[in-house]
Structure formats: structure tokens, C-alpha cells
C-alpha positions in Angstrom: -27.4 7.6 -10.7 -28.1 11.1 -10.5 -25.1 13.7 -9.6 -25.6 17.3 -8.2 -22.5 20.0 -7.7 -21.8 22.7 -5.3 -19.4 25.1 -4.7 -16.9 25.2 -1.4 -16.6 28.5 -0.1 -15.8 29.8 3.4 -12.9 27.9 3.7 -9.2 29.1 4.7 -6.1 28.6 2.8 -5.1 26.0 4.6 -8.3 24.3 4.1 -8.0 24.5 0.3 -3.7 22.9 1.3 -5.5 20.0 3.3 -7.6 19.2 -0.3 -5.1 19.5 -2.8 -3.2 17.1 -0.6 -5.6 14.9 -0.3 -6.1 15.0 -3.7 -2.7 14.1 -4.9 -2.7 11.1 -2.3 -5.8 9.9 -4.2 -3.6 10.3 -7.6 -1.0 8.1 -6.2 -2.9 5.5 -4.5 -3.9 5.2 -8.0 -0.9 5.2 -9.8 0.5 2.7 -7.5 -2.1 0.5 -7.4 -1.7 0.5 -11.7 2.2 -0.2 -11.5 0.8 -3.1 -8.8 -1.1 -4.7 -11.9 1.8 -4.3 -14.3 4.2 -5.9 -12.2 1.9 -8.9 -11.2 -0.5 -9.5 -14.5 -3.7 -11.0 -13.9 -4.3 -9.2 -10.1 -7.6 -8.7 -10.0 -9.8 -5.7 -8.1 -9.5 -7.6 -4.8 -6.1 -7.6 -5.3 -6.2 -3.8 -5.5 -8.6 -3.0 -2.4 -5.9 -5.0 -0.3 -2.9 -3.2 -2.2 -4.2 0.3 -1.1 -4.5 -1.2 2.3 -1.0 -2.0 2.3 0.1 1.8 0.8 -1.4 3.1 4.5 0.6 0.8 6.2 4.0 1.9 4.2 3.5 5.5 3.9 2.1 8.0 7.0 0.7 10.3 3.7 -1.1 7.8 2.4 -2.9 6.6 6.3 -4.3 9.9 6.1 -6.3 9.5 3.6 -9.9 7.5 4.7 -10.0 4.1 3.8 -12.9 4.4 1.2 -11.1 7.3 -0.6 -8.2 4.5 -0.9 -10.5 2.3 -2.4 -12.3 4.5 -4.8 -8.7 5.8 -5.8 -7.8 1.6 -6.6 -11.8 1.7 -8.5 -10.4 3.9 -10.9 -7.0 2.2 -11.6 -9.0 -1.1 -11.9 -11.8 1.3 -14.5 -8.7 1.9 -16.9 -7.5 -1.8 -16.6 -11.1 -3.3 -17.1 -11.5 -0.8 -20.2 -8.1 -1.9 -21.6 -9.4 -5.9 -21.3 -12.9 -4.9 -22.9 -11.1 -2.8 -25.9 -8.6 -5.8 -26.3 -11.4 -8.0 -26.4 -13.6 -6.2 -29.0 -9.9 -6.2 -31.1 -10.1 -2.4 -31.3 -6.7 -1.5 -32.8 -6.2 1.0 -30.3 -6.0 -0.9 -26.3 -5.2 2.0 -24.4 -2.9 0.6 -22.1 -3.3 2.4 -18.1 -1.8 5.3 -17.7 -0.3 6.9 -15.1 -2.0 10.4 -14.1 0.0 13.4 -13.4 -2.5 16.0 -13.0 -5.3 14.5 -11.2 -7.9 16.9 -9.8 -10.3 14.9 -7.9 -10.7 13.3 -4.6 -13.3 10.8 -4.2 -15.3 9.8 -0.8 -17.6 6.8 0.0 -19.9 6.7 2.5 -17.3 8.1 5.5 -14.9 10.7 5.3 -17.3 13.6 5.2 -20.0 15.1 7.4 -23.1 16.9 5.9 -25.0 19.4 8.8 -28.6 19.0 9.3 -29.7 22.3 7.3 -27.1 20.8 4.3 -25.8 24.2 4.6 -22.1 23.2 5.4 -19.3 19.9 4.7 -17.2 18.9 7.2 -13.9 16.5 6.0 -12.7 14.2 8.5 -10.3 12.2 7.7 -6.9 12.3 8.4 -6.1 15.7 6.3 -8.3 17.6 8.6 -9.8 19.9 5.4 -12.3 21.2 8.2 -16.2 23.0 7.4 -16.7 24.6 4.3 -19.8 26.0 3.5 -22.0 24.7 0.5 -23.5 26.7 -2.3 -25.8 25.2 -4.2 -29.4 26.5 -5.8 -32.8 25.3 -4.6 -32.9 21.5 -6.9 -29.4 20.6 -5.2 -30.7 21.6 -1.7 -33.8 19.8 -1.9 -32.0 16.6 -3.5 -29.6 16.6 -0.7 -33.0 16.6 2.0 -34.7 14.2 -0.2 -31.9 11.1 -1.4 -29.3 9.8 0.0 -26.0 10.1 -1.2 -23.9 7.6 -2.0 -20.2 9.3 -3.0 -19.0 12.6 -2.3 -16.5 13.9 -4.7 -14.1 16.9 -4.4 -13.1 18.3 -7.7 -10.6 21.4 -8.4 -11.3 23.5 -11.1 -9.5 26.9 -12.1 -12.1 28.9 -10.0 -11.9 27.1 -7.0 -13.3 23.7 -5.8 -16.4 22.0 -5.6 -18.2 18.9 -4.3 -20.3 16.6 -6.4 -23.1 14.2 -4.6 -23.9 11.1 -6.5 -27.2 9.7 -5.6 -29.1 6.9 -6.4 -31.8 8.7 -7.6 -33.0 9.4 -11.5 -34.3 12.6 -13.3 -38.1 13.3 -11.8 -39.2 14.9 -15.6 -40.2 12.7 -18.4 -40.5 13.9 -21.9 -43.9 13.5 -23.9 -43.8 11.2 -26.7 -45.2 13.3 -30.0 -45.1 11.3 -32.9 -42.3 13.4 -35.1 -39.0 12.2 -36.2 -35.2 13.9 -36.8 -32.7 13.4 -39.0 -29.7 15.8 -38.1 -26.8 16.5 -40.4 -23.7 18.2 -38.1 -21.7 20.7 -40.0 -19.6 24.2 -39.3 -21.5 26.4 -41.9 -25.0 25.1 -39.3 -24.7 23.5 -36.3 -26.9 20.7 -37.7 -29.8 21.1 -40.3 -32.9 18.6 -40.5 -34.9 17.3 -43.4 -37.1 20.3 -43.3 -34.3 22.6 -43.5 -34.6 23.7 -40.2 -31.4 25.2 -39.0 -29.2 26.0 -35.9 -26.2 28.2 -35.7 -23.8 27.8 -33.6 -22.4 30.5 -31.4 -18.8 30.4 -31.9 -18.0 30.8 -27.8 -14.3 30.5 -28.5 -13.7 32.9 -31.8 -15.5 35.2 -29.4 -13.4 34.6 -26.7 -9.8 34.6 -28.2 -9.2 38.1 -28.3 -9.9 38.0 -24.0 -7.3 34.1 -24.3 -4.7 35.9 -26.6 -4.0 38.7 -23.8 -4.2 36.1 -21.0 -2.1 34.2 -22.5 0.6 37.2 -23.7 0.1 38.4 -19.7 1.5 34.9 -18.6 4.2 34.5 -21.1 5.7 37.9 -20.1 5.6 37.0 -16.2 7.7 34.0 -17.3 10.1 35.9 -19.7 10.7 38.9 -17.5 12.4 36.5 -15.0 9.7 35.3 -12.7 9.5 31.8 -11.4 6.9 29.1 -12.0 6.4 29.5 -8.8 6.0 32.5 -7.8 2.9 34.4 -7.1 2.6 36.9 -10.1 2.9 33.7 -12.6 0.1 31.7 -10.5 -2.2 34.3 -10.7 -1.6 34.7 -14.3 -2.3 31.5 -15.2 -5.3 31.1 -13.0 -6.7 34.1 -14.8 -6.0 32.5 -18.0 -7.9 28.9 -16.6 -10.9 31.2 -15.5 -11.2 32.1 -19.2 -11.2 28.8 -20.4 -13.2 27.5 -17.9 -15.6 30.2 -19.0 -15.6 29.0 -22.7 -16.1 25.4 -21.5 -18.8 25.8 -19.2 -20.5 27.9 -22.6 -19.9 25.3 -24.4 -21.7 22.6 -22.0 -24.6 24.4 -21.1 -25.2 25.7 -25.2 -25.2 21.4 -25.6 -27.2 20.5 -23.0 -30.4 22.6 -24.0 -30.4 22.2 -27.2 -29.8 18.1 -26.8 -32.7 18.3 -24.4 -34.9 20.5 -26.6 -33.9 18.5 -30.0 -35.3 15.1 -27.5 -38.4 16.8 -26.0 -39.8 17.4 -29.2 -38.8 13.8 -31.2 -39.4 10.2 -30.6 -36.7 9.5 -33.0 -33.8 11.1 -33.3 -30.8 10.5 -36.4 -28.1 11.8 -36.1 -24.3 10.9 -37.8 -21.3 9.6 -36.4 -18.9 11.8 -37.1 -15.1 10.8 -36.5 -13.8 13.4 -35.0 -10.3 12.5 -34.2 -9.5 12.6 -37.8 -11.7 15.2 -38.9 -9.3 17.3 -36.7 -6.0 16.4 -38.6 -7.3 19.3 -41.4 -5.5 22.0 -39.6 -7.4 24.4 -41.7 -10.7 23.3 -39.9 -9.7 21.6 -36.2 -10.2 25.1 -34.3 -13.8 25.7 -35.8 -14.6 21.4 -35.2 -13.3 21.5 -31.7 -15.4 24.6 -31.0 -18.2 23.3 -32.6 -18.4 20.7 -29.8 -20.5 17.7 -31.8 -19.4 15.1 -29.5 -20.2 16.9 -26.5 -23.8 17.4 -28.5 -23.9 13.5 -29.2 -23.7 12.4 -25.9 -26.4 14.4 -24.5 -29.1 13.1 -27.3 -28.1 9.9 -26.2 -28.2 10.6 -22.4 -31.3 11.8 -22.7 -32.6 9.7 -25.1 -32.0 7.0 -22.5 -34.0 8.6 -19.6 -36.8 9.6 -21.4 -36.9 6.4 -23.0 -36.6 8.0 -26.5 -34.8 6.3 -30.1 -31.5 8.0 -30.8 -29.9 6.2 -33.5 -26.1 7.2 -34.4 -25.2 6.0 -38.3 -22.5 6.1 -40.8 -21.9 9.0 -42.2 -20.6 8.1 -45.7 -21.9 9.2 -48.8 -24.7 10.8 -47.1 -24.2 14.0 -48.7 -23.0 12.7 -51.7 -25.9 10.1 -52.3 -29.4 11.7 -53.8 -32.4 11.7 -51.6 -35.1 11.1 -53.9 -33.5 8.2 -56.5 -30.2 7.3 -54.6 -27.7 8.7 -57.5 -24.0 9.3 -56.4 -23.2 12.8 -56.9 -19.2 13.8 -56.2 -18.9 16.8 -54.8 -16.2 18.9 -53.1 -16.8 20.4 -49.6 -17.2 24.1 -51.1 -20.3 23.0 -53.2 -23.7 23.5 -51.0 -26.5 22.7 -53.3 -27.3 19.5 -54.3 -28.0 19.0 -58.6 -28.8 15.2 -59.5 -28.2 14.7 -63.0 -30.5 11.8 -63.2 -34.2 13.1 -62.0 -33.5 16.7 -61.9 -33.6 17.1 -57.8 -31.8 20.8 -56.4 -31.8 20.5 -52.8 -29.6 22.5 -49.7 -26.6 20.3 -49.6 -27.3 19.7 -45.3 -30.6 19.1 -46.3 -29.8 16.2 -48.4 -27.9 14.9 -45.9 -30.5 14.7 -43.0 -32.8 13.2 -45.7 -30.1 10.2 -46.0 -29.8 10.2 -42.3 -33.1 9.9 -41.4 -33.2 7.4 -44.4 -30.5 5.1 -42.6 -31.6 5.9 -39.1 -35.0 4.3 -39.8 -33.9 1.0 -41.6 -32.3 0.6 -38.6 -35.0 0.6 -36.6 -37.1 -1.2 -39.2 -39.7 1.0 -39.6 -41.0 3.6 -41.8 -41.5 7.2 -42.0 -44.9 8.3 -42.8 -46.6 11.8 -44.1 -49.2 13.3 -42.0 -51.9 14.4 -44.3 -54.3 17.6 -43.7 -57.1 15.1 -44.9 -56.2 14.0 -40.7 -55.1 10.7 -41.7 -51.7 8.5 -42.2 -50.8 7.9 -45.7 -47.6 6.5 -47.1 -45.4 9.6 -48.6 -43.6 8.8 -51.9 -39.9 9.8 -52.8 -41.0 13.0 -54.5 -43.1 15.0 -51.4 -40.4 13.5 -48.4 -38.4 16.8 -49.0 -39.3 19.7 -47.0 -42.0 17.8 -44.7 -42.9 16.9 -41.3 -42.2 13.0 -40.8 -43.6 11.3 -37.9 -43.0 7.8 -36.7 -46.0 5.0 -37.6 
């Protein structure tokens, strides 16, 4: 499924009323359609579809709303409760029990409920919130996508700068990425963004150090609106803290598109890719390092190797990471060392290596007894020959 996003402009402020109210129907079709399951265990997603049906029929609020939003609003209460079955199956020791949502932001639409013009310059909303027109900004691949596929869902999402449509289609990603032979073994860390086995390495920007000085006065701006006397409410402490969402929608959207390019480069130019699973949910419990981990944004990272990975038909392998810095990468020895040490010394065959660089060596290592093959030297003699222990560090390795 592929998914464009526009922007709604052009509309009223009324207009932007009729969508946030639509959008908190959504979140309590949803929320009611959860406390539906709790009170009568083993209702299934049937069960759901007919329970929405039955919240029009009680509430006037709720009749407003199209019928396929209803659904889609019970399609997500039934996503958490199939999610909680599936973790309870697996024995995961934490279920996740559904939720109830407070602050949704998203209204989602099937197949009615919203009117694209001809040109796919402008979407009109017609159900019973009468959101009107708004006009669509998009750039050129969105426009053509919307002439081109048909669209399946329309969702409306609010974000601190405003709100925007997303059009799921059923279409996939028309680029493919050329297969070239090499391989990747990536150790993530905060002094480099990763490093490889050939001690290739990335920096990370930083988007949020650089932006705290700009979040700090935000932030002081909206705590003095609230201590000089001013309501939640009022205007002065809305615009305050939209100002302050702007800047951390800023940071966010930095942070997403720095992720994306480089996932797509690091996958364009391997077949293999190795990188390790870092936990990060306990890595942040060191307060000394949680604000540098969560701006570092590995997970984010992660999941776009592996996205695409998966559309480009590509390996990505996630493994372990214990002992990989620890453990030697030419005779295995088990060196201890503390986090402040970055240089690898093996008492036992002598080996001084970067202490990332180690790591990728072990991660590639792992990543390709996995996939059960082995990693091979390309020679200048312009054939394939078997590399040893000794002459792995510091080369290119390509798949067999």
C-alpha cells in the first residue's frame, strides 16, 4: 500500500471546527467500541461494525459522522485488541491491554465521505459535519499519483501546523534498487551515527541540541502566559503553545527526513545489510545519555532499512547486540571494556582496531551466519577468493 500527504489550506475556521469534531467523534466511536469488548469478552470485529452502528442510532453526534469513518474508527479498536491477543499469544511479558485514547488526531474515511474534483486540485467532506472544499497542496509525484491510482482511504490528520490529508493507494514504489554485490555491517552509537567494517563513518546532526535554545524560549513564553494569570484557554496561551508544537514538529520532521535518505542510500548501495538490535527502552533509563539516544533516532533509522529492504527485495538482518564490541574480530577473545574506552587491544593476537569498527566486524559476522552464507574478498587479480581472519579488517566484502 502506498500513502501520499497533502496539506488542507483555503479553508475557514469553521471548516477546521467541522474536522476537529469529526475527529473526536472518530476517537470515541473508538473508545466505545473498546469498553464494548471489555464488557462482553470474546466479541469479535463483527461485533464491532454492528456496535458503531448502534452508537449512530444513540447519539445525533455520532450519526454525523459517515458510516465508513464509524467503521474504520471500530478497525482500530479491533487493531489494539488483535495486537493484545497476538502479544499474549507469543507470551511476551508485556500484553498491552487496549487503551483508551484521549488525544486522537486523526479521522479516517473509506471509500465515501469525501469528494476529490476532476483537476485533484480541491477535497470536498460530505458527511454529516459539513467540513466543506479545501484546497489541496501537494507537489508534482502526489498529483500525478492521485490521476494515476485509485485511492482506497482518505485520512485527515492534525498536526501543530495545521491539517492534512493522507491517500492510501493500492499502489507500490515505481523505483527498484540495483543489486551490487557489497555487504554492511552497521554498529549504531552516539560518538557516530553508525560505523561499518571499513570504518566508514556517519555523524549525526544533533537536530534537537540545535534546536533547544529556540524550545527553551518557547517553552519559558508558554509558562509565563500561564503564570501571569491567563487561562488554558484563552487565546494568548493557544498561540503559545502552537508556537512551541511548530518547533517540535520542526525537529521531528528533521529528524524523519535525515532517516529516510540515509536508510535509502545505506539500501541502494548493499544487498546485505547488518545492523544491531538495540533496546532502546532501556538504553534510555541512563539519564546521563536518554536526550542524546532519543535524538539520535536509531529506531526510526531501523525501520526504514527494513522498509526498504522489503521493496527493493534486499537482506536486512537485525542481530543481538551482545558482546559485539566486547568480543575480538580476528580470534574471538573476550575483551571487557568500559564505555569510555574506544580502541580495541586483544591481548591474545595483538589486534588494535577503532572500537565501532570492531563491532560492525562482529555484526556483519553474525548477520551472515544467519543468512548462511559467507563473505568473500574481491581481489584486484578480478577474481573471488576466500579472505582469511587477518585481511577482513578494513576491506570491501561482497556477498558470494
Amino acid at each position: 500500500m502506498l500513502v501520499r500527504e497533502a496539506k488542507l489550506l483555503t479553508g475557514l475556521k469553521e471548516q477546521y471546527k467541522a474536522l476537529d469534531e469529526a475527529i473526536r467523534t472518530a476517537q470515541f466511536i473508538r473508545n466505545k467500541c473498546v469498553r464494548y469488548w471489555m464488557d462482553n469478552r470474546g466479541a469479535g470485529k463483527p461485533s464491532l461494525y454492528v456496535h458503531s452502528k448502534d452508537l449512530a442510532k444513540e447519539f445525533d453526534f455520532a450519526k454525523k459522522l459517515n458510516s465508513t469513518a464509524r467503521q474504520a474508527s471500530a478497525e482500530r479498536a479491533w487493531s489494539s485488541i488483535s495486537s493484545f491477543y497476538s502479544r499474549c499469544r507469543k507470551g511476551d511479558k508485556k500484553k498491552g491491554y487496549p487503551q483508551f485514547k484521549k488525544h486522537c488526531r486523526s479521522v479516517e474515511y473509506k471509500q465515501s465521505g469525501w469528494k476529490l474534483s476532476g483537476d485533484c486540485m480541491q477535497i470536498t467532506f460530505t458527511d454529516g459535519f459539513k467540513a466543506g472544499t479545501f484546497s489541496v497542496f501537494c507537489n508534482g509525484e502526489t498529483r500525478e499519483d492521485l490521476h494515476r491510482l485509485k485511492i482506497n482511504r482518505v485520512r485527515v490528520v492534525r498536526r501543530a501546523d495545521g491539517y492534512y490529508a493522507q491517500f492510501l493507494f493500492d499502489g507500490d514504489r515505481k523505483e527498484e534498487g540495483d543489486f551490487t554485490g557489497n555487504v554492511i555491517g552497521l554498529d549504531l552509537g552516539l560518538r557516530y551515527f553508525y560505523k561499518d567494517q571499513n570504518d566508514n563513518a556517519v555523524e549525526y546532526p544533533k537536530f534537537l541540541r540545535k534546536a533547544e535554545k529556540r524550545l527553551k524560549r518557547q517553552q519559558r513564553r508558554l509558562s509565563k502566559r500561564f503564570a501571569l494569570g491567563a487561562k488554558p484557554q484563552s487565546n494568548n496561551y493557544h498561540k503559545a503553545r502552537i508556537r512551541l508544537g511548530k518547533c517540535h514538529l520542526k525537529v521531528q520532521r528533521q529528524r524523519k527526513d535525515w532517516a529516510v535518505k540515509l536508510a535509502r542510500c545505506v539500501v541502494t548501495s548493499n544487498d546485505v545489510v547488518v545492523y544491531e538490535d538495540l533496546k532502546i527502552q532501556n538504553m534510555v533509563k541512563n539519564h546521563h545519555l536518554a536526550k542524546s539516544i532519543s535524538d539520535a533516532s536509531w529506531y526510526q533509522f531501523t525501520q526504514w532499512l527494513d522498509y526498504f529492504g522489503k521493496i527493493w527485495d534486499k537482506a536486512v538482518v537485525s542481530v543481538s547486540p551482545n558482546f559485539t564490541s566486547q568480543d575480538c574480530s580476528n580470534c574471538g577473545f573476550r575483551v571487557k571494556k568500559t564505555l569510555s574506552t574506544r580502541t580495541h587491544k586483544c591481548p591474545k593476537c595483538h589486534t588494535e582496531i577503532c572500537r565501532d569498527t570492531n563491532a560492525a566486524l562482529n555484526i556483519l559476522k553474525k548477520g551472515m551466519s544467519i543468512l548462511g552464507s559467507e563473505y568473500q574478498q574481491y581481489s584486484t587479480q578480478g577474481h573471488w577468493e576466500t579472505a582469511s581472519k587477518d585481511e577482513t579488517r578494513g576491506r570491501d566484502f561482497r556477498l558470494c
